[in-house]
N, CA, C and O atoms as a GROMACS GRO file, in nm:
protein
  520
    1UNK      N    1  -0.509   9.950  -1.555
    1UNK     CA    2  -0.432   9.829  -1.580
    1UNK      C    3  -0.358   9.793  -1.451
    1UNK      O    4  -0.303   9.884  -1.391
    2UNK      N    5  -0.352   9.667  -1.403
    2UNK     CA    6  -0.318   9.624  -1.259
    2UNK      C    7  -0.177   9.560  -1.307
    2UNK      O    8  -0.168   9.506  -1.417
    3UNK      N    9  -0.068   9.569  -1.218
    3UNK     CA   10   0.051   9.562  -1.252
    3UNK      C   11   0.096   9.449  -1.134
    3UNK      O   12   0.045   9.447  -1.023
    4UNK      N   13   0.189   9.366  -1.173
    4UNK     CA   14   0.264   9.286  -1.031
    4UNK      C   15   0.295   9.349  -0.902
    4UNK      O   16   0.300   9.472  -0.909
    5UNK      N   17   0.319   9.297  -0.784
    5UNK     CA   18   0.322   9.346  -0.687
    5UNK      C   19   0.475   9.412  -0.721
    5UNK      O   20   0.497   9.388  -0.840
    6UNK      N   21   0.591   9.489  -0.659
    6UNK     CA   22   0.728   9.515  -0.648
    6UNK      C   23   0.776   9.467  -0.549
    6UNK      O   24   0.703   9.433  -0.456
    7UNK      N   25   0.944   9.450  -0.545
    7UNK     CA   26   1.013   9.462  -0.462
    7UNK      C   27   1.139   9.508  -0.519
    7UNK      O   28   1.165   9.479  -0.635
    8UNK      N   29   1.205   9.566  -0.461
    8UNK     CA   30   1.351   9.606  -0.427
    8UNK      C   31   1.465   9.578  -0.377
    8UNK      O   32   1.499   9.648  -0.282
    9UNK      N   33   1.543   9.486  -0.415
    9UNK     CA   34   1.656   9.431  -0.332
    9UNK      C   35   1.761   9.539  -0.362
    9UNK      O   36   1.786   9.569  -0.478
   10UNK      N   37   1.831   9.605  -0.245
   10UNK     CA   38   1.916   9.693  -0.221
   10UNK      C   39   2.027   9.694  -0.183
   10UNK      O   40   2.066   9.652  -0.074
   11UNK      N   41   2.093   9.742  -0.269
   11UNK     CA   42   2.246   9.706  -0.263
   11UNK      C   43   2.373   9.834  -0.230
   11UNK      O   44   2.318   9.936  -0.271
   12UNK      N   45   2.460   9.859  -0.197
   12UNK     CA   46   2.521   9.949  -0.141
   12UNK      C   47   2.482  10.087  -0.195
   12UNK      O   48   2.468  10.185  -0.122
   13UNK      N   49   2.464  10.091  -0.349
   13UNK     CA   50   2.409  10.240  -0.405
   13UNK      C   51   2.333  10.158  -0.486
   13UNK      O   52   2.341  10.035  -0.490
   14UNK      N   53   2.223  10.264  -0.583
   14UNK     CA   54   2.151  10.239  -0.702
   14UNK      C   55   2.224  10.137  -0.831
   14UNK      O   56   2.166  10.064  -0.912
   15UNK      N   57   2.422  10.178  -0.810
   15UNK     CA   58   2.467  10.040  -0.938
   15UNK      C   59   2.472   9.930  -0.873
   15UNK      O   60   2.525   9.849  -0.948
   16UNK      N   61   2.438   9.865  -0.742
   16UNK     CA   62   2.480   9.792  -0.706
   16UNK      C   63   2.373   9.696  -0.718
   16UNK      O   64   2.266   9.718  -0.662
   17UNK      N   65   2.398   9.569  -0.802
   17UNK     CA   66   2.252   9.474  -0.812
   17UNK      C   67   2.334   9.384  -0.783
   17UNK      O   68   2.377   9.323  -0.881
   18UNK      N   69   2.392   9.336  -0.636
   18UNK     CA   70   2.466   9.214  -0.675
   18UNK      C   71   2.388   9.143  -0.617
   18UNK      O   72   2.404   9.023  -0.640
   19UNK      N   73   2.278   9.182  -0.522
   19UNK     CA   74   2.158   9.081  -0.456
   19UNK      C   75   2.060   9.038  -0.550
   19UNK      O   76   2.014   8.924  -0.557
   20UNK      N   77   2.022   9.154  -0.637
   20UNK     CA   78   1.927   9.106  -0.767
   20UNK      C   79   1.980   9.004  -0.828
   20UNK      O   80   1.902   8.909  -0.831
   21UNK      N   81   2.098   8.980  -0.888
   21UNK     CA   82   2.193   8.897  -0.943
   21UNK      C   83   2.172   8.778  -0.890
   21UNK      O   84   2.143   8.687  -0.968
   22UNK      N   85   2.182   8.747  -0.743
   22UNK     CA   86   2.198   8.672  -0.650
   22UNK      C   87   2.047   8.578  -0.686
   22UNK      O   88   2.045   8.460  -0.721
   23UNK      N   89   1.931   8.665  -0.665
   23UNK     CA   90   1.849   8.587  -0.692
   23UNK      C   91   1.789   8.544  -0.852
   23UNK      O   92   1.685   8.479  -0.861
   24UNK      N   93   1.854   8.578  -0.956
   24UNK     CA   94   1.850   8.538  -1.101
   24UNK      C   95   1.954   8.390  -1.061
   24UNK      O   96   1.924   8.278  -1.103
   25UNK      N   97   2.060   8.414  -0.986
   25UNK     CA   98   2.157   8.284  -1.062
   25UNK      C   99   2.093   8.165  -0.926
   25UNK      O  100   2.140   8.051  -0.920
   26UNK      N  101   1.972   8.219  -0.814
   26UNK     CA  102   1.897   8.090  -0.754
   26UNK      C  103   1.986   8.073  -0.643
   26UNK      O  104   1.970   7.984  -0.559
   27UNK      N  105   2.092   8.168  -0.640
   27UNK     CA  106   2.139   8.126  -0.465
   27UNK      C  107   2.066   8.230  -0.346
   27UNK      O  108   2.065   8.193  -0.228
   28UNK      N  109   2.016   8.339  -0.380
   28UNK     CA  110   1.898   8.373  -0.296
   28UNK      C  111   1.754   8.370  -0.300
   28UNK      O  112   1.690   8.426  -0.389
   29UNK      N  113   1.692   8.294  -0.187
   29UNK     CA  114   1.562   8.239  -0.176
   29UNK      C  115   1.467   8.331  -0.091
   29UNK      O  116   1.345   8.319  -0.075
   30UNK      N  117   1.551   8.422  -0.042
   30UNK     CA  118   1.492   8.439   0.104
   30UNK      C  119   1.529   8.610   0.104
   30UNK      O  120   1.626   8.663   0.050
   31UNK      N  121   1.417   8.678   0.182
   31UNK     CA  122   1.498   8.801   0.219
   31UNK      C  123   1.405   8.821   0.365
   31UNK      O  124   1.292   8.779   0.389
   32UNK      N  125   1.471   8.880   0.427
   32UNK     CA  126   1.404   8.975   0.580
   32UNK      C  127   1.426   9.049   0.601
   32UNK      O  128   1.539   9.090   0.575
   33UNK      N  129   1.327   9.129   0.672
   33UNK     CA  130   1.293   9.265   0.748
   33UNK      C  131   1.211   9.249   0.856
   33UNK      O  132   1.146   9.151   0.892
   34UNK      N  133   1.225   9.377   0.910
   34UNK     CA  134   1.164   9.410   1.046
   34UNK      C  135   1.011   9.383   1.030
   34UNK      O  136   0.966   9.377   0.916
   35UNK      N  137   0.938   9.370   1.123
   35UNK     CA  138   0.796   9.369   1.100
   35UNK      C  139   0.725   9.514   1.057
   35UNK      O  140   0.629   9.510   0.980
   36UNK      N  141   0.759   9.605   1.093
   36UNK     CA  142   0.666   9.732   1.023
   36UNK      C  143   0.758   9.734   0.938
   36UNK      O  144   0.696   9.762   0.834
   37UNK      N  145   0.876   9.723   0.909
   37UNK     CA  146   0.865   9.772   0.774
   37UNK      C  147   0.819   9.669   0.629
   37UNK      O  148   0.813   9.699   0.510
   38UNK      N  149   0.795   9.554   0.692
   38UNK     CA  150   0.742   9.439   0.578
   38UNK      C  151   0.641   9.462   0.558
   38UNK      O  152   0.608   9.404   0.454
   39UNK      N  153   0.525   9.544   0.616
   39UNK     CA  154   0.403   9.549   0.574
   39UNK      C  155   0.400   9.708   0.553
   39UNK      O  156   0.284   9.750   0.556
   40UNK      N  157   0.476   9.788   0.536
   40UNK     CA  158   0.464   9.899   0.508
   40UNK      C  159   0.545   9.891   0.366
   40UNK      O  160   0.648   9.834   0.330
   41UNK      N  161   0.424  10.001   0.285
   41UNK     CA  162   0.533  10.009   0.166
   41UNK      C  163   0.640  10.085   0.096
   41UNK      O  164   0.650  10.198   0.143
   42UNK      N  165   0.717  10.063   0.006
   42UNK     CA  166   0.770  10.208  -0.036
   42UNK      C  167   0.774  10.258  -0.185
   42UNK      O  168   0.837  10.233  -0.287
   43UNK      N  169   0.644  10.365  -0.133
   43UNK     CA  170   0.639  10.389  -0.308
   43UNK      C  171   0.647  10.322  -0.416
   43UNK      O  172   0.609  10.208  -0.389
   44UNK      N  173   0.687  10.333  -0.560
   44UNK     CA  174   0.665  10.265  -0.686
   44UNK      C  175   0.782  10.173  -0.678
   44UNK      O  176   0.809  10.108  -0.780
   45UNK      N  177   0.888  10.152  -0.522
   45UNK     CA  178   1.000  10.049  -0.557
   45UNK      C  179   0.966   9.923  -0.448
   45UNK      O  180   1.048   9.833  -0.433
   46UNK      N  181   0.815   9.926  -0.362
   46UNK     CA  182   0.816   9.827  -0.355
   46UNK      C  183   0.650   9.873  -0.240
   46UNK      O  184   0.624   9.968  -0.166
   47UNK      N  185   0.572   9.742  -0.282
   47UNK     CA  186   0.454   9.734  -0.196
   47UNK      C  187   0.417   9.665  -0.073
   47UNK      O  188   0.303   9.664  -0.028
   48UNK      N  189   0.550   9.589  -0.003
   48UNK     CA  190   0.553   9.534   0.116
   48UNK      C  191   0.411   9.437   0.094
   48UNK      O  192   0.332   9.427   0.000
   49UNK      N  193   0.420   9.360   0.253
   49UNK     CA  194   0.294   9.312   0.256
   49UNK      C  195   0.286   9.142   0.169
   49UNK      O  196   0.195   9.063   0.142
   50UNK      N  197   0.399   9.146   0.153
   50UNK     CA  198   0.392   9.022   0.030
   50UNK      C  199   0.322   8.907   0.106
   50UNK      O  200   0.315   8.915   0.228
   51UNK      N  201   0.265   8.790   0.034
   51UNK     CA  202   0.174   8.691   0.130
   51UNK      C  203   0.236   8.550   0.005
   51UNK      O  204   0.279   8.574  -0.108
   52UNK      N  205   0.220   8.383   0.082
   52UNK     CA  206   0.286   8.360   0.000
   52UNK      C  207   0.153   8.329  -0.158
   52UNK      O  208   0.033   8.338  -0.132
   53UNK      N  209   0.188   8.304  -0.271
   53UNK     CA  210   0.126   8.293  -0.422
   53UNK      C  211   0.139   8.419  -0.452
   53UNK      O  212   0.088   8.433  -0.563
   54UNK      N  213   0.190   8.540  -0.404
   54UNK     CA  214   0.226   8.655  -0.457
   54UNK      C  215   0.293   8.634  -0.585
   54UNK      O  216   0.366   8.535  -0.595
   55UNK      N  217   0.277   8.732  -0.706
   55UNK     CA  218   0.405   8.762  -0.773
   55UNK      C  219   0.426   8.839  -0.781
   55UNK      O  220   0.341   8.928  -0.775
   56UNK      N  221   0.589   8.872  -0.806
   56UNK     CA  222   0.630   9.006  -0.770
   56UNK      C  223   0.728   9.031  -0.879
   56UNK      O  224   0.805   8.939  -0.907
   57UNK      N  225   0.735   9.148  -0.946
   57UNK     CA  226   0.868   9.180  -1.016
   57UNK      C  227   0.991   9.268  -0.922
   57UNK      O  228   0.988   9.364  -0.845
   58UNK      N  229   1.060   9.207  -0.957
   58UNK     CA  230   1.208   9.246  -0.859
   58UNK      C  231   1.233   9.357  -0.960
   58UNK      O  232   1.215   9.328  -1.078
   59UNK      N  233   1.292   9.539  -0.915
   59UNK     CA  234   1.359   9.633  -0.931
   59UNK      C  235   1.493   9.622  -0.868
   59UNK      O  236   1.528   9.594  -0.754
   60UNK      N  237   1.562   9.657  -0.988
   60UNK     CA  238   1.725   9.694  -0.911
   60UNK      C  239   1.696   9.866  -0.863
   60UNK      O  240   1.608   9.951  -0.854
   61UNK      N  241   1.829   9.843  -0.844
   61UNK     CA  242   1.835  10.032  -0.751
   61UNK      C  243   1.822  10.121  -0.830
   61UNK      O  244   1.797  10.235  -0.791
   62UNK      N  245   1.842  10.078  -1.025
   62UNK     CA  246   1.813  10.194  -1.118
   62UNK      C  247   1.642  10.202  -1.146
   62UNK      O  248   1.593  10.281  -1.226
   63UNK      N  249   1.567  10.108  -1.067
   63UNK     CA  250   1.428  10.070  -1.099
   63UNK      C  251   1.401  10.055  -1.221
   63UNK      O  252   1.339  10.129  -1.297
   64UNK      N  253   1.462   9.928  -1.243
   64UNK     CA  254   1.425   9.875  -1.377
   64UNK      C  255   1.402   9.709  -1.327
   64UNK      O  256   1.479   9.654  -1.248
   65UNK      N  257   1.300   9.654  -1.381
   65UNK     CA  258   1.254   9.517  -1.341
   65UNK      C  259   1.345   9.460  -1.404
   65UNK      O  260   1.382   9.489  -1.518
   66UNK      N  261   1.415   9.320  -1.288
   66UNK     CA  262   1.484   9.242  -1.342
   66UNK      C  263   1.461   9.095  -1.315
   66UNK      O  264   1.550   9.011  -1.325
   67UNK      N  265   1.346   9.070  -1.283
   67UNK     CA  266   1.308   8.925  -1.276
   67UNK      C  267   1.194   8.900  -1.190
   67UNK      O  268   1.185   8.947  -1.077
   68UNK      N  269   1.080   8.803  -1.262
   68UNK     CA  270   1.015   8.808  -1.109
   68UNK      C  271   1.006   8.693  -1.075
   68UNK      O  272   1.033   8.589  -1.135
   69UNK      N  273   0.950   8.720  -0.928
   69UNK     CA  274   0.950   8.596  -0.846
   69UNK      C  275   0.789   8.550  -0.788
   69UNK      O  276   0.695   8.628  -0.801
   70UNK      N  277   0.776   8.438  -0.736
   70UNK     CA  278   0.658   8.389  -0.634
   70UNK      C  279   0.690   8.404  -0.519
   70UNK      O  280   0.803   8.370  -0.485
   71UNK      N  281   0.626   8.441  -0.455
   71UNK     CA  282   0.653   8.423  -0.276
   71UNK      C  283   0.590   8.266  -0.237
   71UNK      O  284   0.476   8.230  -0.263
   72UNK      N  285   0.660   8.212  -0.191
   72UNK     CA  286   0.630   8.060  -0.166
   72UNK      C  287   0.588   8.034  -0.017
   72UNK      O  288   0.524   7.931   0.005
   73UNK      N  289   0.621   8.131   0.103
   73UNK     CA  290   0.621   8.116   0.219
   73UNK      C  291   0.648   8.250   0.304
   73UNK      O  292   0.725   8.335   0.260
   74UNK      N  293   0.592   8.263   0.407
   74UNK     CA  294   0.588   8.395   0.462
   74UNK      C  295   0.617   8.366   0.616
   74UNK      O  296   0.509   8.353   0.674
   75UNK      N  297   0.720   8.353   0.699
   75UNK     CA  298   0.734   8.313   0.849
   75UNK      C  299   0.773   8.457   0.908
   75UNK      O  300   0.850   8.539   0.859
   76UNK      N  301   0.701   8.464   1.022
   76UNK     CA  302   0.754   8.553   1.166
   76UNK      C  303   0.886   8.454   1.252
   76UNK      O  304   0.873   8.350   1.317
   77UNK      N  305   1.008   8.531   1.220
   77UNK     CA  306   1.144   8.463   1.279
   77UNK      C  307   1.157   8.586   1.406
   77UNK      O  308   1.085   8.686   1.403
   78UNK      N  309   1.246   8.566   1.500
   78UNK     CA  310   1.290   8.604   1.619
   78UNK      C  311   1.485   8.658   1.558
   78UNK      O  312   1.555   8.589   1.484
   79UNK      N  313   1.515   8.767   1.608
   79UNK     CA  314   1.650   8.819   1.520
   79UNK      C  315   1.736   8.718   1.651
   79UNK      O  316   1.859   8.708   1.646
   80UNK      N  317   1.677   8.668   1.731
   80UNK     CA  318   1.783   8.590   1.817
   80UNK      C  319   1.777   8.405   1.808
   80UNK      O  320   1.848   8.328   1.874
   81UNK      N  321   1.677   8.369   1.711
   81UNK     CA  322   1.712   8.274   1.627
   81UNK      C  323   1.665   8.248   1.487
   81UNK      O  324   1.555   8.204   1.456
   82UNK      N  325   1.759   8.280   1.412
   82UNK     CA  326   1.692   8.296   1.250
   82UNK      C  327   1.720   8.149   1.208
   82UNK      O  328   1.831   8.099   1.224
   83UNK      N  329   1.639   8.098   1.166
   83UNK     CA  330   1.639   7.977   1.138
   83UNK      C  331   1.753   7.942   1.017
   83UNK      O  332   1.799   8.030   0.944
   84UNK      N  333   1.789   7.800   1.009
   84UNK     CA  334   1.904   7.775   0.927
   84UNK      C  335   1.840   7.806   0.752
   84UNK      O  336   1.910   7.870   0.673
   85UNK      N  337   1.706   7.752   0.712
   85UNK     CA  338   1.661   7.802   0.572
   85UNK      C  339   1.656   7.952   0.546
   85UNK      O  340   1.664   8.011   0.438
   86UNK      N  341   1.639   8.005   0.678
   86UNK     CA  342   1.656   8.196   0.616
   86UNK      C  343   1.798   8.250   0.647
   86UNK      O  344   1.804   8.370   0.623
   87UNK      N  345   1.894   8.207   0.686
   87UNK     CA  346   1.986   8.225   0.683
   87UNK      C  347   2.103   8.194   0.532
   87UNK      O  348   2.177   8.273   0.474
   88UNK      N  349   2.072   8.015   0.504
   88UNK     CA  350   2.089   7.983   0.382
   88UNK      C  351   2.039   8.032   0.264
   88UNK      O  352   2.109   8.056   0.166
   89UNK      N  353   1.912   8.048   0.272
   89UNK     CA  354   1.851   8.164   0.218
   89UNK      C  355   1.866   8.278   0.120
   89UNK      O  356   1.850   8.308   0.002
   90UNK      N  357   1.913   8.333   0.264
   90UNK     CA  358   1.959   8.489   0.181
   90UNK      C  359   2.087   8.498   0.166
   90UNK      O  360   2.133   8.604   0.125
   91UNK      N  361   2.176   8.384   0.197
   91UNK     CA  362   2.314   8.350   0.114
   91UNK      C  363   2.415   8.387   0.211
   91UNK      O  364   2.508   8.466   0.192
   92UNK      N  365   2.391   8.327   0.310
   92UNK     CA  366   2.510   8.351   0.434
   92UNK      C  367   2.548   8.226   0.442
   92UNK      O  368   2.519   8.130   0.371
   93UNK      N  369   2.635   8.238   0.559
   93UNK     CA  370   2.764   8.123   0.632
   93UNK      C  371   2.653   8.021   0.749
   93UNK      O  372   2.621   7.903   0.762
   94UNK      N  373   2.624   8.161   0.818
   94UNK     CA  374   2.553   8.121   0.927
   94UNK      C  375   2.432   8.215   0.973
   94UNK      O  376   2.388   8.305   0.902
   95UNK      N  377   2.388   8.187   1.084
   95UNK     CA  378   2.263   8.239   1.168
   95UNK      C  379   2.307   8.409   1.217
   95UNK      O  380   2.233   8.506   1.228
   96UNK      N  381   2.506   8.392   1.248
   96UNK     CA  382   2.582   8.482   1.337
   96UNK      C  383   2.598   8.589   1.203
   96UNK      O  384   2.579   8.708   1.228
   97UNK      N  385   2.636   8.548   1.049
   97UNK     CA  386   2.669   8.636   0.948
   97UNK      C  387   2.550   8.697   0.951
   97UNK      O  388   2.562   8.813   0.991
   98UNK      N  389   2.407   8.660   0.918
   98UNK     CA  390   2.292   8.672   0.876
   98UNK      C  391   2.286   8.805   0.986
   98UNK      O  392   2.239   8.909   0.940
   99UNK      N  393   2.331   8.807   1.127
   99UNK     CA  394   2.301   8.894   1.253
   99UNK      C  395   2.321   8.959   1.236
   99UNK      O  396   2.254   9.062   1.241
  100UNK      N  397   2.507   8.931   1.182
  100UNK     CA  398   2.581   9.083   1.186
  100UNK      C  399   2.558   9.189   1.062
  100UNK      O  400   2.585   9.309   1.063
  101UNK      N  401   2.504   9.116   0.963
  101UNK     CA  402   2.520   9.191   0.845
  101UNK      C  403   2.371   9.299   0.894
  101UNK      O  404   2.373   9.421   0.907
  102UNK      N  405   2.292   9.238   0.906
  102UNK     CA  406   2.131   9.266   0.949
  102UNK      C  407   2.175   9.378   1.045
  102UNK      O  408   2.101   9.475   1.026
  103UNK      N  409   2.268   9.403   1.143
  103UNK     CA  410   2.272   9.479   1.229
  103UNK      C  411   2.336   9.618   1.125
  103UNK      O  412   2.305   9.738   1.129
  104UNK      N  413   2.424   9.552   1.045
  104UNK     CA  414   2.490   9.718   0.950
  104UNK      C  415   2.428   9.736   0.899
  104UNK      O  416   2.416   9.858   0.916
  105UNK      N  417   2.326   9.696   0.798
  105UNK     CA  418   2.223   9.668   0.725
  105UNK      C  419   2.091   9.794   0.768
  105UNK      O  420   2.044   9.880   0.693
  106UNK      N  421   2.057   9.767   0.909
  106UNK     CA  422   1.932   9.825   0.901
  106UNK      C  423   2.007   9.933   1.044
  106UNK      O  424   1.959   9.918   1.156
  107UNK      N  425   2.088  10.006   1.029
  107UNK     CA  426   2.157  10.084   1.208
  107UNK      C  427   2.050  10.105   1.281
  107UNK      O  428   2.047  10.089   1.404
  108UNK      N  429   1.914  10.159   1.179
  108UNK     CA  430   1.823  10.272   1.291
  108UNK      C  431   1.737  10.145   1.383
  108UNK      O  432   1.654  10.180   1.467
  109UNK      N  433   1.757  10.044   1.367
  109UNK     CA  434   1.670   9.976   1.435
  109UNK      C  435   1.771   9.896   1.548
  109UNK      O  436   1.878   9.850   1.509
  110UNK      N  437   1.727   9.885   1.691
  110UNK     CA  438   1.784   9.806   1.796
  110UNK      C  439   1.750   9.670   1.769
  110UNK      O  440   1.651   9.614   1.816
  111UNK      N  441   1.830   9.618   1.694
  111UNK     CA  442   1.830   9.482   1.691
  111UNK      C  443   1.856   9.357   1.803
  111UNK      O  444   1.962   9.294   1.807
  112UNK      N  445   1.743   9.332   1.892
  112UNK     CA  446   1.802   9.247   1.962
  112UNK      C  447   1.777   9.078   1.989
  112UNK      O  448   1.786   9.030   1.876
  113UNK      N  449   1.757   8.992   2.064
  113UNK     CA  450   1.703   8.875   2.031
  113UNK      C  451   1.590   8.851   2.004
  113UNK      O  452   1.563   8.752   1.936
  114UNK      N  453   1.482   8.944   2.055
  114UNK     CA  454   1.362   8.919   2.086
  114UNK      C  455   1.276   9.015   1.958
  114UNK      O  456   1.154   9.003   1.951
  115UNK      N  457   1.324   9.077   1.893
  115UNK     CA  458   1.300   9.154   1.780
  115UNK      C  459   1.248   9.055   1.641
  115UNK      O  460   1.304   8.965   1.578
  116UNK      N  461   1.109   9.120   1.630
  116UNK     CA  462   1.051   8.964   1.486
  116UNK      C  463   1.052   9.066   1.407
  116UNK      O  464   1.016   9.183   1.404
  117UNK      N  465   1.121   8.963   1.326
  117UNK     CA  466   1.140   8.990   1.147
  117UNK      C  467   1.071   8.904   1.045
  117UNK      O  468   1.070   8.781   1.052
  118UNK      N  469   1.002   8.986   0.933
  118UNK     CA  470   0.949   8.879   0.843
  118UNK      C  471   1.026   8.813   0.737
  118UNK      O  472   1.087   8.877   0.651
  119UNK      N  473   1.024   8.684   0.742
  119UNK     CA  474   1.072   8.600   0.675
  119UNK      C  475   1.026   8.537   0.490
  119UNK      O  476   1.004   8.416   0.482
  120UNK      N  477   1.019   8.590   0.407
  120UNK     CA  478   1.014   8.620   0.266
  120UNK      C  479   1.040   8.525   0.195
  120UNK      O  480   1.109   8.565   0.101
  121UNK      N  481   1.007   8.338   0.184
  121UNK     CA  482   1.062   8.281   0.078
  121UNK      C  483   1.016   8.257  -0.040
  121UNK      O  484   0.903   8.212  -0.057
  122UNK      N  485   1.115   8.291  -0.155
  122UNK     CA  486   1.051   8.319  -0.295
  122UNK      C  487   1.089   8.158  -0.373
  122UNK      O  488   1.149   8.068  -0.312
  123UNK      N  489   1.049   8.148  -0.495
  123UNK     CA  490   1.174   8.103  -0.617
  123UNK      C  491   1.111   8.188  -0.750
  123UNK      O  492   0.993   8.212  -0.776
  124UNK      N  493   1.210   8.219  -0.809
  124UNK     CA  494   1.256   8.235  -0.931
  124UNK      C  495   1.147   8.216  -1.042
  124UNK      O  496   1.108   8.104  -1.074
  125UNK      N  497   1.108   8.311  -1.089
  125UNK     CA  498   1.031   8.294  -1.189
  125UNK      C  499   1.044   8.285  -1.329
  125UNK      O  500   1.036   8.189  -1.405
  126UNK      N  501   1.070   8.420  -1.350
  126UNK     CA  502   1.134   8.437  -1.485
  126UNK      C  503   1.243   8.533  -1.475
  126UNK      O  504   1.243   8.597  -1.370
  127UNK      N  505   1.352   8.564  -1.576
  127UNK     CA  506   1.428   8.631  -1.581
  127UNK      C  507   1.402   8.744  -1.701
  127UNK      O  508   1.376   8.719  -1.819
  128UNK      N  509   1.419   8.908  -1.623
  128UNK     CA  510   1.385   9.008  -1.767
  128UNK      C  511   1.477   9.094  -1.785
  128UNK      O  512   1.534   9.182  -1.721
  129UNK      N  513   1.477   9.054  -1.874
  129UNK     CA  514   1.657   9.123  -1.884
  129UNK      C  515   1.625   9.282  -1.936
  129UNK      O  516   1.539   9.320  -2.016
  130UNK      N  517   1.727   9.364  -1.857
  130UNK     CA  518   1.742   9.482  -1.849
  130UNK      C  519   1.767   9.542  -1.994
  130UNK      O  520   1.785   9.663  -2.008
   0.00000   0.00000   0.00000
C-alpha cells in the first residue's frame, strides 16, 4: 500500500507544533533548507525531495499527521537574497528575520550569501485532526 509523501515541521521539542499550526491557520506557505538536506531524507518523518504536484502529509514532532499539503512550487534561493514570497512565506518580518532565525535554526551549517537553499511552496490541503 503506497502512502503520501511526509514532512516534518520542527519546532523547539517534539510538543512544540506551533509551525504545524502555522500552516493549518494558512499563514505559512513556504519552508527552506539547505540543498542536501532537501533532497535527502529522514526516515518515516520525512522523504525530502518534494517536486511541485506533490502531496504530502505534514507530522508534528509527536509524528502524528496533521494536515496535508500540495507542493505548488519548488525554487533554488541564494541565503544572501531570499526572496520577499519565501520570506513572507514562512511567516517573517523580513529577508534579515528569515537570516537570522535560519542561522540559529540550522548552527552546523556556514551560512553565508552564496549558500542555495531550497525553496518549498505549498497550500493547504486538508486539515486531520489529531
Amino acid at each position: 500500500m503506497s502512502r503520501y509523501k511526509r514532512l516534518t515541521f520542527w519546532g523547539a521539542d517534539e510538543h512544540d507544533d506551533s509551525l504545524v499550526r502555522e500552516v493549518i491557520a494558512g499563514h505559512k506557505t513556504v519552508t527552506a533548507d539547505v540543498v542536501a538536506d532537501y533532497y535527502a531524507g529522514y526516515g518515516e518523518l520525512g522523504d525530502g525531495g518534494y517536486v511541485a504536484g506533490d502531496l504530502i502529509e505534514v507530522l508534528d514532532g509527536q509524528r502524528r499527521p496533521r494536515c496535508l499539503i500540495r507542493a505548488t512550487r519548488v525554487e533554488i534561493i541564494r541565503f544572501g537574497h531570499i526572496p520577499e514570497p519565501v520570506w513572507r512565506g514562512e511567516g517573517f518580518a523580513s529577508a534579515r528575520e528569515f537570516q537570522e532565525v535560519h542561522v540559529r535554526c540550522l548552527p552546523q551549517y556556514d551560512l553565508h550569501e552564496e549558500v542555495e537553499l531550497v525553496a518549498l511552496h505549498f497550500e493547504l490541503v486538508e486539515v486531520i485532526q489529531p
